[in-house]
C-alpha positions in Angstrom: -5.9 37.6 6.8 -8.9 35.5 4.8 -10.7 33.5 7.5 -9.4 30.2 5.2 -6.2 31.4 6.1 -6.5 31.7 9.6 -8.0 28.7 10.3 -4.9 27.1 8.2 -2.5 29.0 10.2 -4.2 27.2 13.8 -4.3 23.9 12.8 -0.3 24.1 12.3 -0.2 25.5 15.6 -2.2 22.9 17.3 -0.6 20.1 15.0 2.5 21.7 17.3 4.4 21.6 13.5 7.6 23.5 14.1 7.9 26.6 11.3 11.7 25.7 10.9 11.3 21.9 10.0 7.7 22.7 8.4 9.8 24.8 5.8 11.8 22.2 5.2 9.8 19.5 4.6 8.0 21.3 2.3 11.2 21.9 0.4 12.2 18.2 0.5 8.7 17.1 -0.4 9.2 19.2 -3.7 12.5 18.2 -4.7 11.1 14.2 -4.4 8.6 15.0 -7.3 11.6 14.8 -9.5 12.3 12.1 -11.4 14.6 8.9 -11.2 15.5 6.1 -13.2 11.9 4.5 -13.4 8.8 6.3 -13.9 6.9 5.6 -10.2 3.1 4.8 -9.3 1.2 6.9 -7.4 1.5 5.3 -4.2 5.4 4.8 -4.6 5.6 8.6 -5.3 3.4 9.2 -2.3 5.6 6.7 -0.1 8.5 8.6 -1.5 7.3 12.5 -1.0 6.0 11.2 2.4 9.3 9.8 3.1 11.3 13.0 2.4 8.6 15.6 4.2 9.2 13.7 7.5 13.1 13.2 6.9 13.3 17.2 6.0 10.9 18.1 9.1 13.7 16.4 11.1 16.5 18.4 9.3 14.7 21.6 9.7 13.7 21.3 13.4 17.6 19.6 14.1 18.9 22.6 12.2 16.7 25.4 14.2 17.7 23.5 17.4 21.7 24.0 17.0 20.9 27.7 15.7 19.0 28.6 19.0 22.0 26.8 20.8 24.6 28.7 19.0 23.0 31.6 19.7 21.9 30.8 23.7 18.4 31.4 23.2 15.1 30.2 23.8 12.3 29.1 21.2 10.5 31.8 20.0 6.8 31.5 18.3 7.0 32.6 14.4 4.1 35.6 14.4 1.2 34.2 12.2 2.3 37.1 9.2 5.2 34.2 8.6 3.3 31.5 9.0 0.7 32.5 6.5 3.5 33.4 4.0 5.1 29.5 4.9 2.5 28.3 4.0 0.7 29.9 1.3 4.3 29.7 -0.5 4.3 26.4 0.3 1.1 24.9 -0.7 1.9 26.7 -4.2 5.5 25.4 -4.5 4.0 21.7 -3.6 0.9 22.1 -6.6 3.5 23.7 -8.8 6.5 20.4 -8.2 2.9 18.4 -8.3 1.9 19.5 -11.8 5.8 19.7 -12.8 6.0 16.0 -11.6 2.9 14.5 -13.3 4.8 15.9 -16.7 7.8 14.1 -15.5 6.3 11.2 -14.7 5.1 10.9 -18.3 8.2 11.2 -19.9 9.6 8.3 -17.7 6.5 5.8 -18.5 7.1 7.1 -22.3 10.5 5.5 -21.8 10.2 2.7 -20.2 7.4 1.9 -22.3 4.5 2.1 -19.5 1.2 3.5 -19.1 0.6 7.4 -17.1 -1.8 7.5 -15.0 -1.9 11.3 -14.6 -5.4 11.8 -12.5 -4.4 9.2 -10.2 -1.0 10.8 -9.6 -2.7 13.9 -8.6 -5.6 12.8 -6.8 -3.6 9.9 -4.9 -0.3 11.5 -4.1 -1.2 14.2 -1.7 -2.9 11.8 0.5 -0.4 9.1 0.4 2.1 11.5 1.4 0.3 13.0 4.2 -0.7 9.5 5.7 3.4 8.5 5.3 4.6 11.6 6.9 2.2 11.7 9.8 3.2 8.1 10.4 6.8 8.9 10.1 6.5 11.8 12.9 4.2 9.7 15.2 6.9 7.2 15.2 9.4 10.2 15.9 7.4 11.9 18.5 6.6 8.5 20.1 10.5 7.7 20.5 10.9 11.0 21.6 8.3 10.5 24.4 9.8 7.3 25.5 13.5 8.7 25.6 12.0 11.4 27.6 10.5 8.9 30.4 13.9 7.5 29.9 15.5 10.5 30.6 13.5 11.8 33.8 14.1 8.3 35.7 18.0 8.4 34.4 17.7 12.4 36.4 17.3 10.7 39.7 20.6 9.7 39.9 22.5 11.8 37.2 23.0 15.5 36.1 19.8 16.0 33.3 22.2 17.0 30.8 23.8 13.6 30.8 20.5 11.9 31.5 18.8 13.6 28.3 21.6 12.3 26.2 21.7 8.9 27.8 17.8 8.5 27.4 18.0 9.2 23.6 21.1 6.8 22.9 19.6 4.2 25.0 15.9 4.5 22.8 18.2 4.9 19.8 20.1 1.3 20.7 16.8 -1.2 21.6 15.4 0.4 18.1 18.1 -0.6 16.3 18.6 -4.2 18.2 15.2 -5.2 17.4 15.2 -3.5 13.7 18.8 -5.3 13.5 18.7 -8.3 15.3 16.2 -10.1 17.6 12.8 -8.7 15.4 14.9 -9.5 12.0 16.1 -13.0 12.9 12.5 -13.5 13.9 11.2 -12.3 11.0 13.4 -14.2 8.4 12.8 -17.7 10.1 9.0 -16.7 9.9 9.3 -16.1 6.2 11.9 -18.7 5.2 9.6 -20.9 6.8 6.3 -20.1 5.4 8.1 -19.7 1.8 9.6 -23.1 2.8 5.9 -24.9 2.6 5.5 -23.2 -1.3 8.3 -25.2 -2.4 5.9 -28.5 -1.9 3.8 -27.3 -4.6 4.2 -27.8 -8.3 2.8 -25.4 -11.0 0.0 -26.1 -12.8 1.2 -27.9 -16.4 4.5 -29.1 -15.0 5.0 -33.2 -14.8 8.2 -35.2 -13.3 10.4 -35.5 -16.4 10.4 -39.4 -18.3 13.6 -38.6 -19.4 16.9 -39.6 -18.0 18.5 -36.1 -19.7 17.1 -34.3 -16.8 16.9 -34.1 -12.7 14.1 -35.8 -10.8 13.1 -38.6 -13.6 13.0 -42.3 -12.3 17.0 -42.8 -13.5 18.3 -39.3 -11.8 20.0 -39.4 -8.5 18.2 -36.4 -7.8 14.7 -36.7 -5.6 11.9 -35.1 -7.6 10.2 -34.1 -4.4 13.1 -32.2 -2.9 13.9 -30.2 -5.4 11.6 -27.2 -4.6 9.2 -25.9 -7.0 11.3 -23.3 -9.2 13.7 -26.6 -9.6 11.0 -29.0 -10.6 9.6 -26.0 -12.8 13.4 -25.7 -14.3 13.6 -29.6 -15.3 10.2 -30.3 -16.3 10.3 -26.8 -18.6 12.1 -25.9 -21.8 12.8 -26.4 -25.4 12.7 -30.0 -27.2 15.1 -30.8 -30.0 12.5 -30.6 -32.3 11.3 -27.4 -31.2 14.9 -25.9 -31.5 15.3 -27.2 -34.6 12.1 -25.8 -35.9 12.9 -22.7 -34.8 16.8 -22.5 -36.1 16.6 -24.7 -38.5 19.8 -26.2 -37.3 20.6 -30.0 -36.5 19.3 -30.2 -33.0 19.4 -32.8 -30.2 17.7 -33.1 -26.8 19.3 -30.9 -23.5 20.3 -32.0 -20.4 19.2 -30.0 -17.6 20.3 -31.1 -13.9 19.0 -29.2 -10.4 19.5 -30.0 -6.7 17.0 -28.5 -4.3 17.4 -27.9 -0.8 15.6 -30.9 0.7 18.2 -32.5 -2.0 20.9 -32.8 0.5 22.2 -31.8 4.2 24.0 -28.7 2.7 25.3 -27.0 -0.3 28.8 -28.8 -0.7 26.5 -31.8 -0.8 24.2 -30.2 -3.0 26.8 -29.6 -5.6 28.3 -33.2 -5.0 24.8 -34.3 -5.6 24.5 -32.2 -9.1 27.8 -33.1 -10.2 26.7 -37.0 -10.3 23.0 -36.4 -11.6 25.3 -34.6 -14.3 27.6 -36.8 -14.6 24.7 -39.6 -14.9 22.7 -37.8 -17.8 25.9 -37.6 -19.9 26.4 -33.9 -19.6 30.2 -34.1 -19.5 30.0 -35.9 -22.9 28.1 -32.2 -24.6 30.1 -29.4 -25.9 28.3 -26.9 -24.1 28.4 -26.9 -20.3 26.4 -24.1 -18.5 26.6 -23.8 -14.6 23.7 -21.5 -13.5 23.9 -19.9 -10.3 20.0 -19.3 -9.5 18.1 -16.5 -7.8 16.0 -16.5 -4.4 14.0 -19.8 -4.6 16.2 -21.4 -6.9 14.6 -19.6 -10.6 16.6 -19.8 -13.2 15.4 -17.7 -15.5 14.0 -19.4 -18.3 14.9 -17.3 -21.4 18.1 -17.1 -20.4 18.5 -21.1 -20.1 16.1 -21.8 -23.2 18.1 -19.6 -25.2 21.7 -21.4 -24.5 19.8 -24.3 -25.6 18.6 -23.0 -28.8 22.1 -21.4 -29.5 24.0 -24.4 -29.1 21.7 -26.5 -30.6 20.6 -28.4 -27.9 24.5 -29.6 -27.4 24.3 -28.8 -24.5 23.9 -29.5 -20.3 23.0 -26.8 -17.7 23.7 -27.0 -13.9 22.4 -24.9 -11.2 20.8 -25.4 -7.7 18.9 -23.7 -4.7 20.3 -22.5 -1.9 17.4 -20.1 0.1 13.7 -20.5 -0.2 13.1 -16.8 -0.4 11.9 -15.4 -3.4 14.2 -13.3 -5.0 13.7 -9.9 -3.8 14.0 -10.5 -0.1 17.2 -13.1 -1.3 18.8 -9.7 -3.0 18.5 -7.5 0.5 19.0 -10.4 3.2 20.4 -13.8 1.6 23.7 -12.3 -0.8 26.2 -14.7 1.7 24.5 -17.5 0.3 24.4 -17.1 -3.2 27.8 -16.3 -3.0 28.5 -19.6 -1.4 26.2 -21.4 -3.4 28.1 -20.2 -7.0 31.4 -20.8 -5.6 30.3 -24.5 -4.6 28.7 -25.4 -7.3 31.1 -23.8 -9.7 34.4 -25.5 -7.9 32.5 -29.0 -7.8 31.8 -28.7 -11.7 35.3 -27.8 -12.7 37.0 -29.9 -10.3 35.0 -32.7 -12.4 35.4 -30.7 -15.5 39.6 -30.5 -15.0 39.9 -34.2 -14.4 38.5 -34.7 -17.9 41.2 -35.5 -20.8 41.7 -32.0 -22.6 40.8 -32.8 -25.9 37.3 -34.1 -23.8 36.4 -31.7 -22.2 33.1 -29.4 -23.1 33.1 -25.5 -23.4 32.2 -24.5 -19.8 30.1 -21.4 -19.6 28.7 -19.4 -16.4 25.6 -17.6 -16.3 23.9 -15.5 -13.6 21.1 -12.7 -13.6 20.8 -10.6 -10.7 21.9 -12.0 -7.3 22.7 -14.8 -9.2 25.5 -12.8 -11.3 26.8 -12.1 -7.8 26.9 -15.6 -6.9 28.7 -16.6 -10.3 31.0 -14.0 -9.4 32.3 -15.4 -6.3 34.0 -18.3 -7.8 36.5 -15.7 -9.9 39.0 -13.5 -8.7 38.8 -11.4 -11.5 39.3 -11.3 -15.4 42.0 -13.8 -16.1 41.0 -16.0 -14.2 37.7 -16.1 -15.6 39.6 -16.4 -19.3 41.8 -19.6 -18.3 38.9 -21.6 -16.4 35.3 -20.4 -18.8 34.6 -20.5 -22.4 32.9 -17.3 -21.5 30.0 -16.2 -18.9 26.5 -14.4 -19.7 26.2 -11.9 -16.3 23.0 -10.2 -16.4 21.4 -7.0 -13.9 24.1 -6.9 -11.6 23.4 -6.0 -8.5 25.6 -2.7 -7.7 27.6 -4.6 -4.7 29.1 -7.4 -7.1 32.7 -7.4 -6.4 34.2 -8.4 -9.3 31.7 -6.5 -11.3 32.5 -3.0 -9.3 36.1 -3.4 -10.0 35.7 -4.0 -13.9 33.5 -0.9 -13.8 35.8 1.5 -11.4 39.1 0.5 -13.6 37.2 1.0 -16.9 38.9 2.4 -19.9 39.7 6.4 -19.9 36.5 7.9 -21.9 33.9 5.4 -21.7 30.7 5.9 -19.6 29.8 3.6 -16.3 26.6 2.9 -18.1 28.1 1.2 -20.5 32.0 1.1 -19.9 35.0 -0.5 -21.9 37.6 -2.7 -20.1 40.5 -3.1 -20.6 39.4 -2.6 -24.8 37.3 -5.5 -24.7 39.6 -8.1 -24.7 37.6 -10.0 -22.5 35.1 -8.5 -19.9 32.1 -6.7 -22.1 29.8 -4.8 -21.2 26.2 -3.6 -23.2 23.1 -1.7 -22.4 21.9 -3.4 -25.6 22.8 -7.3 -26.3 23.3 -6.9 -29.6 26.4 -4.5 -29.7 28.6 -5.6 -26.8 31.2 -2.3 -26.5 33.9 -2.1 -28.2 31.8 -3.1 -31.1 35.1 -2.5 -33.5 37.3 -5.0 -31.6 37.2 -8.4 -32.4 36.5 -10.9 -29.8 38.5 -13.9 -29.5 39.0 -16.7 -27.0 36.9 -16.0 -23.4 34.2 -13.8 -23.9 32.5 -12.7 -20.9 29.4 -9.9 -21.1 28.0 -8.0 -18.6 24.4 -7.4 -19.7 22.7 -4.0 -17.8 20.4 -1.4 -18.6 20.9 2.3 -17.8 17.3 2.1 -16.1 18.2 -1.0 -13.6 17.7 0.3 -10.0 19.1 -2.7 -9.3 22.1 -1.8 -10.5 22.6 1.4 -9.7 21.5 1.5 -6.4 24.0 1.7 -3.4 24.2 3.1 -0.1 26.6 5.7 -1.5 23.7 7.5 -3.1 22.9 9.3 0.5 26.0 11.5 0.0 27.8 11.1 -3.1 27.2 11.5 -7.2 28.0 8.5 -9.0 29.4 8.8 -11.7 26.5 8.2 -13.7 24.6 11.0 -12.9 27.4 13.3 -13.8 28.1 11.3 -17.6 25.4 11.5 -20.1 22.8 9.5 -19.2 21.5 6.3 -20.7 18.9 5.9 -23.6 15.7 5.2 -21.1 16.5 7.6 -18.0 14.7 10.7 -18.1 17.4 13.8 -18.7 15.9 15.8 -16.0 17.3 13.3 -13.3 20.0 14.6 -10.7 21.5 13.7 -8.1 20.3 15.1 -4.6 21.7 14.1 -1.0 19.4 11.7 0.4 16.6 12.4 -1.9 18.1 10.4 -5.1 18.9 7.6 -2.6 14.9 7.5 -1.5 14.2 7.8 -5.4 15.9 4.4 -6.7 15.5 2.8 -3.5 11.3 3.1 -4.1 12.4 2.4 -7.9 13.8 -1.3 -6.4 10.2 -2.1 -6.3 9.2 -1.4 -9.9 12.4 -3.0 -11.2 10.9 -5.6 -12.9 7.3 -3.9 -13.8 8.9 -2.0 -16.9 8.7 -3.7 -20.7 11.5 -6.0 -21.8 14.8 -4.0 -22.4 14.2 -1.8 -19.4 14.7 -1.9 -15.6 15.3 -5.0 -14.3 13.3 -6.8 -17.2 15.7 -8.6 -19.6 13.5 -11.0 -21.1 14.1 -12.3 -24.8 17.3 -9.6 -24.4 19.5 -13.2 -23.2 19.5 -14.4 -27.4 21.5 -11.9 -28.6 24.0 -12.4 -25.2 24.2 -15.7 -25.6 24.7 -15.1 -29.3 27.8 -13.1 -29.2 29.4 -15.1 -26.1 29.3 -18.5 -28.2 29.7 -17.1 -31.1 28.1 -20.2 -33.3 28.8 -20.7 -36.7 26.7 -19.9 -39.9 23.9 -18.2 -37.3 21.9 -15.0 -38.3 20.5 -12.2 -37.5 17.3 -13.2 -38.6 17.5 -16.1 -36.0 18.4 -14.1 -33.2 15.6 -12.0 -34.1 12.9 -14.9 -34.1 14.9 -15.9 -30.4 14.6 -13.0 -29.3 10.8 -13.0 -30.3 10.2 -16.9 -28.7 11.9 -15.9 -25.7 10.3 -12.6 -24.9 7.2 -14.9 -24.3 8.4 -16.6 -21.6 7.2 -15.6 -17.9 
């Protein structure tokens, strides 16, 4: 055996590195080089392969454990022959999936219209996913040690089989209490307080409105210095009626755009009490267009999506929408879905209890718009598809998270034949869905009365991500898969789930039309929902171009 070798085959055996799970992780490691819907950086991929090395070690040890049980036997040493043919096999199986992956990987960034970074995938993976691994089993072998302690004082006072099982549920139970509860709680107060002191500043180029069309100026009912920075951001932003009509070349007036920020009101049925006058006030009942927004995280409403109702209705138009956390949007989409659901159901019901008192022949066309957790929120206020026809004009609902209720039950009942990537439902009467804005599916049916369109992209993790992924294929794995998601995906047990879970973090890193990045994409939705008269293709296209500039 080469002296290299050797040396190799004794630092396994004083890293105490069991054979079994050794194997294993190395096979794990390999299959996480694969790709997934987004092309990954080098320390994501690391984060990743280090993940699934550790989580394979502990299949492969757990798996040699309940074979030397079945078979009532001891441990026995592997001779170093096998170890040396573990791992020379798998140091060439891990460069191999290595090189295999950097090719991969540069298909994906080709697609979602990113930059390789080839040398740095190779040079800053391996070390990554040793670092992640080795943390992973410290933490493992650490738990392990306590439940042991645990174990032997348990021993005093009951059989050590019992007392060895006690020991590890009991370690098992605190980690999950403080993961769960007491360290969670802690740590959400911490944040929603600290994020809570960013919503006292005010960007750079943004001034409390002077005119009585929007939220916070000297006529509004609404407090300029309570409505949180992505509010003050939302009023004092957007599109004047000269610039829209510049720009369509279209008769044009000025918006109204209305916001209530937490430090607004005592809670959010006051909140939406509170918008509902401020719109009131401003005249927006008197527009044809009525848009409630239910906003993400902080209270951002995205601003293409907004600016480009305005330009499409001609500035005819008055939007609605209000904060309800003050965590940014990520954090909002894992920990703060109950209130964004409350919030769009609040909001919504206080707008078209208004709305409804209005003489019919008065009343504007009331739209609904939300992107992300926001869609989930606008959700909450419908109980499904004719209900959303008899009380919208339509709805714009944009990156749905995976979890949306109404939005899973479109896509689970879709027509026989069409793809969950981009489904038809129910022939397109009135739910839509596109992967492109332009051609909302069926693009053969006409579409009269309610239009509502679900806007995704075959790339979203957002979308596509779900617990389910542990154990089960979704269905759009198994169909053919979408425009921008390499063809060499699959779908693997656990690993697929660690795959778009680390692509949740690039979501909104990709160029407009992929991921989670819909920017500009919202002229052409809005486009088809209202439908306007006499409008173009060549002024979507110029939208589309104005709005693909905004942050």
């Amino acid at each position: 055996m080469p002296g290299w070798l050797e040396r190799a085959v004794e630092l396994v055996r004083r890293s105490r590195l069991l054979p079994a799970g050794l194997a294993f992780a190395i096979g794990f490691a390999c299959l996480s080089l694969t790709p997934s819907l987004l092309p990954r950086s080098p320390l994501a991929q690391g984060v990743v392969t280090g993940a699934a090395a550790a989580s394979g070690y502990g299949v492969g040890v757990s798996l040699a454990w309940c074979w030397r049980g079945l078979r009532d036997r001891p441990r026995e040493p592997w001779p170093d022959r096998a170890r040396s043919v573990l791992l020379v096999g798998g140091v060439a199986a891990l460069l191999t999936s290595l090189a295999v992956g950097v090719r991969w990987q540069g298909e994906a960034h080709d697609l979602a219209g990113t930059e390789a970074t080839p040398v740095a995938f190779v040079l800053l993976v391996p070390l990554v996913t040793v670092v992640v691994a080795a943390l992973f089993l410290g933490l493992a072998r650490g738990a392990r040690a306590v439940s042991r302690r645990v174990a032997r004082l348990l021993e005093r006072r009951l059989k050590p089989s019992v007392a060895r099982v006690l020991g590890v549920v009991s370690v098992g139970f605190v980690a999950w209490a403080l993961l769960s509860g007491v360290a969670a709680d802690a740590g959400l107060r911490a944040l929603d307080a600290s994020f809570a002191l960013g919503d006292l500043q005010t960007p750079e180029g943004v001034q409390r409105p002077s005119t009585p069309l929007r939220s916070g100026s000297a006529e509004s009912l609404v407090d300029w210095d309570g409505m949180g920075v992505e509010g003050r951001t939302f009023v004092g932003r957007g599109p004047t009626a000269a610039q829209i009509g510049e720009l369509t070349g279209r008769p044009s007036i000025e918006p109204i755009r209305i916001f209530t920020g937490l430090g607004n009101a005592e809670d959010t049925e006051q909140q939406a009490a509170l918008a509902v006058a401020d719109l009131e006030r401003a005249g927006g009942f008197e527009r044809q267009h009525l848009l409630v927004v239910t906003t993400t995280g902080t209270g951002w409403v995205e601003p293409s999506a907004a600016s480009g109702f305005e330009y499409v209705t001609g500035g005819d138009s008055a939007i609605v929408g209000m904060q309800y956390s003050h965590l940014p949007s990520w954090l909002s989409f894992v920990v703060d879905s109950a209130r964004a659901r409350d919030a769009g159901r609040a909001l919504f019901d206080a707008v078209y209890a208004r709305w409804s008192s209005l003489p019919f022949d008065e009343r504007p066309e009331l739209y609904v718009f939300g992107e992300s957790l926001g869609s989930f929120g606008a959700e909450a206020a419908f109980s499904g598809e004719f209900d959303l026809n008899n009380r919208t004009s339509g709805a714009l609902l944009v990156g749905p998270p995976n979890f949306n209720p109404l939005y899973r039950s479109f896509i689970e009942d879709r027509d026989a034949g069409s793809r969950e990537v981009e489904p038809v439902y129910r022939e397109g009467r009135i739910i839509r869905f596109t992967t492109k804005a332009e051609r909302p599916q069926p693009e053969d049916e006409p579409w009269t009365g309610s239009r509502v369109l679900y806007l995704q992209h075959a790339s979203d993790p957002v979308t596509w991500w779900s617990p389910d992924l542990l154990l089960t294929r979704p269905d759009w794995l198994e169909e053919t898969h979408g425009d921008d998601v390499p063809g060499a995906m699959q779908w693997m047990p656990w690993i697929t789930f660690l795959q778009v879970s680390a692509d949740l973090a690039a979501a909104f890193s990709t160029q407009p039309a992929h991921g989670h990045n819909f920017s500009g994409e919202h002229a052409a939705g809005w486009v088809n929902v209202l439908q306007p008269e006499g409008w173009t293709p060549d002024i979507t296209e110029r939208l589309r171009q104005e709005l693909a500039r905004y942050p």
